[in-house]
Phi, psi and omega in degrees: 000337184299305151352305185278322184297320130005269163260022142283340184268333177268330172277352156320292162292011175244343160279354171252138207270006189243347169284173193256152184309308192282337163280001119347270160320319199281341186251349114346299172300293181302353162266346188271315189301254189352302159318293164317311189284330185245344143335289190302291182339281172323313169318299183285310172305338156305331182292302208285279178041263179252022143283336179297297244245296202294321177272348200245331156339291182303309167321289205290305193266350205243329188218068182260144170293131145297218171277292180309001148098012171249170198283126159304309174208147159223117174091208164287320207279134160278157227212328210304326157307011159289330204287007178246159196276141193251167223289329167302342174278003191315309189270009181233166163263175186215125211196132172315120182286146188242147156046032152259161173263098188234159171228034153304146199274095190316162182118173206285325174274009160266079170303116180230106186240143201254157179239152177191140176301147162311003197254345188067057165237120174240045181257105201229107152313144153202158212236132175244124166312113173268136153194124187071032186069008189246130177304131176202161197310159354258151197276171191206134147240149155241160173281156131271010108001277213230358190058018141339008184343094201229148161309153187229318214213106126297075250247012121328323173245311193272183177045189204302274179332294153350302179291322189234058153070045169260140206283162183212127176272331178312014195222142178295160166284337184282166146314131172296143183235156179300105182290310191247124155297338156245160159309154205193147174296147184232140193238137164270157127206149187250159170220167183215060165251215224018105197266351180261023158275327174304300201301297181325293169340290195303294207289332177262064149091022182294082210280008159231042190311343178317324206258348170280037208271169198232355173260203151192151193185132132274130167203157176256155217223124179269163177313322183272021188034048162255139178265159188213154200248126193258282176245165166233116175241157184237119184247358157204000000 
């Protein structure tokens, strides 16, 4: 089509028999010029195109929302284990936190979950090892109910390091002790980033990556959902 545009403007200009050579030339220039110019106009707009095609790919094929408002996938990694409970919770339940004062970092591998026994009292003991006035693993809750009583959080056992045999120096020597003078709501919260550490995980054949989070953070959570930090851990 270009082509045609072309040599119609040259057989125009070759047909008037009364212009002068340079005034030829000169309207040449300015049909070539013009030519270049909506060349280029096209050019770019084909770029943004597809890139345009290339961002809503990603969006769309790298990071799709499930039912439940978690990423299904990013990249090759199934997501689907954030939606699972990892396995230090066996005896509790777990349910996205509401209505807390957290300066927890938003996003979909940043998790904040309130716990309650399986008996459904989410009013809860909980026990930290002291040593040097500083709270530390291993972590304990209890019902005050039904009595239950279960280790929740090792950084020995639980979490990335934990899952693959990391030495973790961080954990008291003591008995662990009654943190909150009354039961109180107890809030976790976890993470799973660098997601193409996940990615490793699935493939090489890891079926609970769920159990791999690399934060940890316990607090007790008061009626005005301020929180207050028993422990934090960094876990791989």
């Amino acid at each position: 089509m270009q082509l045609l545009w072309v040599f119609f403007f040259v057989v125009v200009l070759l047909s008037i028999q009364e212009a002068e050579k340079f005034q030829v030339i000169y309207l040449l220039q300015i049909v070539f010029g013009t030519i270049c110019i909506f060349q280029g106009i096209s050019y770019f707009k084909q770029q943004g195109a597809d890139s345009d095609k290339a961002y809503r790919h990603v969006g769309l094929g790298n990071d799709t929302l499930n039912s439940s408002g978690l990423n299904s996938t990013v990249g090759d990694v199934p997501m689907d284990f954030l939606s699972k409970k990892p396995r230090c919770f066996k005896s509790f339940n777990i349910e996205n936190a509401t209505d807390i004062k957290s300066n927890w970092v938003s996003g979909t591998e940043f998790l904040s979950k309130c716990l309650s026994c399986a008996c459904g009292n989410k009013l809860l003991n909980v026990y930290a090892s002291l040593d040097g006035g500083i709270n530390l693993a291993p972590i304990l809750l209890e019902c005050a109910i039904c009595e239950v009583k279960e280790e929740i959080f090792n950084p020995e056992v639980h979490g990335w390091d934990g899952e693959n045999g990391g030495h973790c120096s961080m954990v008291g020597k003591s008995e662990p002790r009654l943190v909150n003078s009354l039961p109180s709501k107890i809030v976790a919260e976890y993470s799973y980033q660098g997601l193409e550490n996940y990615e490793e995980l699935i493939q090489d054949g890891i079926h609970n990556p769920e159990d791999y989070f690399d934060v940890f953070s316990i607090y007790t959570c008061d009626e005005d959902g301020k929180l207050t930090e028993v422990v934090s851990y960094e876990c791989a």
